[in-house]
C-alpha positions in Angstrom: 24.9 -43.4 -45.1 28.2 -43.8 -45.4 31.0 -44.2 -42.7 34.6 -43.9 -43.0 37.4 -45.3 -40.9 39.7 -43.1 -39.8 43.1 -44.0 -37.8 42.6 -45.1 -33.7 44.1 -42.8 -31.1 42.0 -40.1 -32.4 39.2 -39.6 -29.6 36.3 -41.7 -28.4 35.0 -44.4 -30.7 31.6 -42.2 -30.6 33.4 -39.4 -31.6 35.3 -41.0 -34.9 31.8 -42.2 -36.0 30.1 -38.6 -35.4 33.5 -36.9 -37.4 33.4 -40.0 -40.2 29.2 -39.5 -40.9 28.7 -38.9 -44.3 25.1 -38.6 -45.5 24.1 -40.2 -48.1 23.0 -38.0 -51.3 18.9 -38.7 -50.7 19.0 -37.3 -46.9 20.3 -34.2 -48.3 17.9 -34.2 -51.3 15.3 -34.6 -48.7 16.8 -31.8 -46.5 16.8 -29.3 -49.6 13.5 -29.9 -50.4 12.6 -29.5 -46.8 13.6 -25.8 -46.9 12.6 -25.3 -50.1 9.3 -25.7 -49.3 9.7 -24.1 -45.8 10.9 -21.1 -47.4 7.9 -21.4 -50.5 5.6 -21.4 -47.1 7.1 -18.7 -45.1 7.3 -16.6 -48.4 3.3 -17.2 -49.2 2.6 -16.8 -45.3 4.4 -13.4 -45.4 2.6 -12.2 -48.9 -0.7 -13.0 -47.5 -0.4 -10.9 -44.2 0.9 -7.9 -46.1 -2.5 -8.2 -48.3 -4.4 -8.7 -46.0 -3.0 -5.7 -43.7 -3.2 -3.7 -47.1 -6.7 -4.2 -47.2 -7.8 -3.3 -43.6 -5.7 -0.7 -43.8 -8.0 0.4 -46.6 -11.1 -0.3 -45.5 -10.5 1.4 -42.0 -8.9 4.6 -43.4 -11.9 5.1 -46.0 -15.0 4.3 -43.4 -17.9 7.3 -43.1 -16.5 7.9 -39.4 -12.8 7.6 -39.5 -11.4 10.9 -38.9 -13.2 11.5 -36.2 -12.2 8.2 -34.4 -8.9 9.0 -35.3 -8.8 12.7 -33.6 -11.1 10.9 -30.7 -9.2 7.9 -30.1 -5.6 7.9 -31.7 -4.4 11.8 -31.2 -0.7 11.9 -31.3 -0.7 14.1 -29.4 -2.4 13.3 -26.3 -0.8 9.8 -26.7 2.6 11.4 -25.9 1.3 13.2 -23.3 -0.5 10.4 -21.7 2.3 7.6 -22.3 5.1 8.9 -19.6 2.4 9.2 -17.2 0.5 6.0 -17.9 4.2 4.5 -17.5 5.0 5.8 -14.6 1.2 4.5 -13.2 2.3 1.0 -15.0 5.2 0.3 -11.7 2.3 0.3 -9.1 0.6 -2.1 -11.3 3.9 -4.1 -11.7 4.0 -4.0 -8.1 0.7 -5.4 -7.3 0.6 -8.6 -9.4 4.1 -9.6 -7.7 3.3 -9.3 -4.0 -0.4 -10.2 -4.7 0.7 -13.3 -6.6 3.2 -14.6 -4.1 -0.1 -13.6 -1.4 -2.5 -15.7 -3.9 -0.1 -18.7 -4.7 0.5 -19.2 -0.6 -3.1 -18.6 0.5 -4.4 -20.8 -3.2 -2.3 -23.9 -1.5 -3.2 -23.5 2.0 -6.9 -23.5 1.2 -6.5 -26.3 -1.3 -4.5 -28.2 1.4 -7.3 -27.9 3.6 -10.2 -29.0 1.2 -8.4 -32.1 0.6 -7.4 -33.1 4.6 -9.0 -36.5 5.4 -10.9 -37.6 8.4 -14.1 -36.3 10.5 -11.6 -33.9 12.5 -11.1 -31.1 9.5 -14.8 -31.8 8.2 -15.1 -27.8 9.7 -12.1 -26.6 7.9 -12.7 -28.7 4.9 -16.6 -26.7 5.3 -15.0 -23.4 6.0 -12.6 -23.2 2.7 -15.5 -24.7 0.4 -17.9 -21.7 1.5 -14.6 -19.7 0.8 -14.3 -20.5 -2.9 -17.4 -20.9 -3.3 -18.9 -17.3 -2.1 -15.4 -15.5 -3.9 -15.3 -17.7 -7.0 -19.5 -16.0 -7.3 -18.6 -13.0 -6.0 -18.2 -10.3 -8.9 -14.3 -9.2 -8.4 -15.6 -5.2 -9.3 -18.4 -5.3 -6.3 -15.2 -7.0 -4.5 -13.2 -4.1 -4.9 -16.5 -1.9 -4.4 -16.7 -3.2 -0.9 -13.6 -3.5 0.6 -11.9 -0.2 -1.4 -14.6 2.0 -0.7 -16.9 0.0 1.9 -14.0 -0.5 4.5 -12.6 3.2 5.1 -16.3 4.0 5.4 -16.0 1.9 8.9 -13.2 4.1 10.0 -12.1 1.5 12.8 -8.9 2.0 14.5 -5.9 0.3 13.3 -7.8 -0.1 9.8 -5.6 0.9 6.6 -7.5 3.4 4.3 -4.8 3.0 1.8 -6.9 1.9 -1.8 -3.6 0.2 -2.7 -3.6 -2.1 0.1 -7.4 -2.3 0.6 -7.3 -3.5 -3.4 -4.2 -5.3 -3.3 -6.5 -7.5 -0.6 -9.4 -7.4 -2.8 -7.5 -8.9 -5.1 -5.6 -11.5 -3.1 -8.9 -12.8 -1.6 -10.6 -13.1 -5.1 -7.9 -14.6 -6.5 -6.8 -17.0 -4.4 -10.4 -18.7 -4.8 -9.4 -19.6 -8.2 -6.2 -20.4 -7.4 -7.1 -23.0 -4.5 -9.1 -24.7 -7.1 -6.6 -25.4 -9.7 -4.2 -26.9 -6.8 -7.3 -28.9 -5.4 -7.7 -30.1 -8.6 -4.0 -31.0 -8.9 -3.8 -32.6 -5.7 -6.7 -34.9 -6.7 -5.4 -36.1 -10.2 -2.6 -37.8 -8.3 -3.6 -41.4 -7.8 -3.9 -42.6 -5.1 -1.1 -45.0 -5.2 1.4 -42.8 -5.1 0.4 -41.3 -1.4 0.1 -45.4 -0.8 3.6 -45.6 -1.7 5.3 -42.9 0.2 3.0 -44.8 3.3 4.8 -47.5 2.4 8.2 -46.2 2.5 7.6 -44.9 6.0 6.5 -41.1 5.7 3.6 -39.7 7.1 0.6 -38.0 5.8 2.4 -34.8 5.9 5.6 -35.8 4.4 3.9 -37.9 1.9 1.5 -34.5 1.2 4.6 -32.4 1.4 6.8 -34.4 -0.5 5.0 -36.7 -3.0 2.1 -35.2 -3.9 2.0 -31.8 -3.6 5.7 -31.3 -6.0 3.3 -33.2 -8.8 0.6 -31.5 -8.3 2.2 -27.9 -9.1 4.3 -29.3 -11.7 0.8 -30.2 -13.3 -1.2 -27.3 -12.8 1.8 -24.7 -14.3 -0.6 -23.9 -17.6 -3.6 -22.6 -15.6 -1.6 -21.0 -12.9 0.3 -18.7 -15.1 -3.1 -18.3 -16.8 -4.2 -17.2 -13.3 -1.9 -14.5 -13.1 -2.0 -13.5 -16.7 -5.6 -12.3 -15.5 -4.7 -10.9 -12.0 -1.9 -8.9 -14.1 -5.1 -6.6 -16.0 -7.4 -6.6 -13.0 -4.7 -4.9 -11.1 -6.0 -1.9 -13.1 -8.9 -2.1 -11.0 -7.3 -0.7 -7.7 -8.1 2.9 -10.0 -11.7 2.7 -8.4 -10.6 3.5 -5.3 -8.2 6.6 -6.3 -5.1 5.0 -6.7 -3.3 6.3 -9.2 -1.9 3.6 -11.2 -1.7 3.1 -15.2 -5.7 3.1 -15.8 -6.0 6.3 -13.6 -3.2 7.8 -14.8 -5.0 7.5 -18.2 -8.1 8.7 -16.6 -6.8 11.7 -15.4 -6.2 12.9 -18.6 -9.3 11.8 -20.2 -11.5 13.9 -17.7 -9.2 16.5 -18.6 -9.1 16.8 -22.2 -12.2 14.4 -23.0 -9.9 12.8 -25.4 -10.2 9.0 -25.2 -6.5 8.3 -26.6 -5.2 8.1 -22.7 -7.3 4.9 -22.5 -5.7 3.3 -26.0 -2.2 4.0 -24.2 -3.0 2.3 -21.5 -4.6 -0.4 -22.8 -1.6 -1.3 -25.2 1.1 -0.8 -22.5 -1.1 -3.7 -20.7 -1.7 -5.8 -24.0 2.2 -5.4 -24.5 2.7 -6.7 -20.8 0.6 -9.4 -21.2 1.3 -10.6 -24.4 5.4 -12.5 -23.2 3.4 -14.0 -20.2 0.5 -15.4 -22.7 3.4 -16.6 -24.9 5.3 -17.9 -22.1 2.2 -19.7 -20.6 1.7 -21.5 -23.9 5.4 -22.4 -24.1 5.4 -24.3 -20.9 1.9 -25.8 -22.2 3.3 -27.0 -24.9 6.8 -28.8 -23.4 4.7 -30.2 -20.6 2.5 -32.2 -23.2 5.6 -33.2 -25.2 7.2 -34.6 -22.0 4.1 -36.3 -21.6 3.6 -37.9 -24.7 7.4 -39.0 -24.9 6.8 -40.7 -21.2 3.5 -42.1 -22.6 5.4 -44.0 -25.7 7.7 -45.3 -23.1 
C-alpha cells in the first residue's frame, strides 16, 4: 500500500488518507483473479443449468404419457381462462393472511405470556393455555376448518355469523396461534434469567421488566420461525374453499367441475408458489443477517 501526501487544508485528515490510497500492484492481482474466477464459476454454474434443463426438457416432452398430461394439466387455454379469475379469488386470500396474522401474532403472545406467568395464582391460566396448544397444535387444521366452517352454521344460534370467510378466518386464527404461542414461549424462555434480574434491579416491575426487557428480545429472536409461520398460514388460507368461499383454490375449482380440465388447479397453485416464494426468500434473508450479527457479537 502506498500513501501519498497531499497539501493540508484540503478536508479531514481521514479523508486525505481515503483520496491518497493507492493499492499496491498484488491487491489488485488478487482482486482480478478474484473475478476471474467468479466469472469462470458463474459461467460453468450457468452452462450446467441450461444442460441440465435441456435434458428434462427432453425426457419430459418424449415420456409414453406426455400429451395427454399436457392437454390434462397445462391447456392454454383453460389457463387463460382460469388465471383472471383465480386472480381475482387471490385478494380474499391476500386478505385473510393479513388480518389473521395480526389476530395470530396478538393472541400467539398473549397465550405465551400466560404460560410463562410465575407463582401459584396463574397455575389455572398457565393450565388453561397448555390444554390450548396442546389440543390445537394435535388438532388436524382440515377437521378444524370441518368443524367450525361447516359444524357451526349447522347450530344456527342467534347472533352466530354463517359467513365461511369469517368462520375460516377463525379456524385459522385459533390453529395458528397455537404454533405461534409456542415459538414466543420458547423465546421468552431462552432469555436468561439475569437479564429479568437486572431490570429488578434497576427498579421495574415484573411487568415492565416482561414488557420491556424480555419480551423486545424475545421477538427479535424468534423473527425466522415467525415469518415461517405465516409463510404457511399464507397456503392454508386456501382452505376457507371448503366452506364455499370463493377465493383462489375455488375459483380454480369452479372451473375444474366445469370443464374437468385440471389446468385451473396448476394456475392456482403457481400464483401461490409465486406468492410464497419473496416471503421464503425474505424469511431466509433475515435468517441469515440475524446469525451474522450474532457471530460478529460472539467474536466480540
Amino acid at each position: 500500500m502506498t500513501v501519498v501526501k497531499d497539501e493540508p487544508g484540503g478536508g479531514s485528515a481521514e479523508e486525505d488518507m481515503r483520496e491518497a490510497y493507492v493499492p499496491s500492484q498484488r491487491r489488485i492481482e488478487r482482486e482480478r483473479y478474484k473475478r476471474t474466477r467468479s466469472r469462470r464459476a458463474t459461467a460453468i454454474a450457468a452452462l450446467s443449468t441450461l444442460v441440465t434443463g435441456v435434458v428434462l426438457y427432453l425426457v419430459v416432452v418424449n415420456a409414453p404419457g406426455w400429451p395427454r398430461t399436457k392437454e390434462t394439466f397445462f391447456n392454454a387455454q383453460y389457463a387463460r381462462e382460469a388465471f383472471p379469475k383465480v386472480l381475482e379469488g387471490l385478494w380474499l386470500n391476500v386478505r385473510l393472511l393479513l388480518i389473521c396474522g395480526v389476530a395470530v401474532l396478538v393472541l400467539g403472545m398473549l397465550i405465551a405470556v400466560a404460560r410463562t406467568l410465575r407463582g401459584p395464582v396463574f397455575f389455572p391460566l398457565r393450565a388453561l393455555a397448555a390444554a390450548y396448544t396442546d389440543f390445537f397444535r394435535g388438532l388436524p387444521l382440515i377437521i378444524n376448518l370441518m368443524i367450525v366452517v361447516l359444524g357451526v352454521p349447522a347450530l344456527r344460534l342467534q347472533g352466530v355469523t354463517v359467513d365461511p370467510i369469517l368462520l375460516g378466518g377463525t379456524a385459522l386464527t385459533l390453529t395458528y396461534s397455537a404454533y405461534v404461542a409456542e415459538v414466543f414461549r420458547a423465546g421468552i424462555e431462552s432469555i436468561h434469567p439475569s437479564q429479568r434480574a437486572a431490570a429488578r434491579s434497576l427498579g421495574l416491575t415484573n411487568r415492565q421488566a416482561l414488557r420491556f426487557v424480555v419480551l423486545p428480545q424475545a421477538v427479535r429472536r424468534q423473527v425466522p420461525p415467525l415469518l415461517n409461520d405465516l409463510v404457511s398460514l399464507q397456503k392454508d388460507t386456501g382452505l376457507v374453499s371448503i366452506g364455499g368461499a370463493v377465493d383462489a383454490v375455488r375459483a380454480a375449482d369452479i372451473i375444474v367441475g366445469r370443464s374437468l380440465n385440471y389446468t385451473p388447479y396448476i394456475v392456482a397453485g403457481l400464483v401461490f408458489v409465486a406468492l410464497t416464494i419473496p416471503m421464503t426468500r425474505f424469511t431466509d434473508w433475515v435468517t441469515a443477517r440475524m446469525d451474522r450479527q450474532r457471530a460478529q457479537g460472539g467474536t466480540i
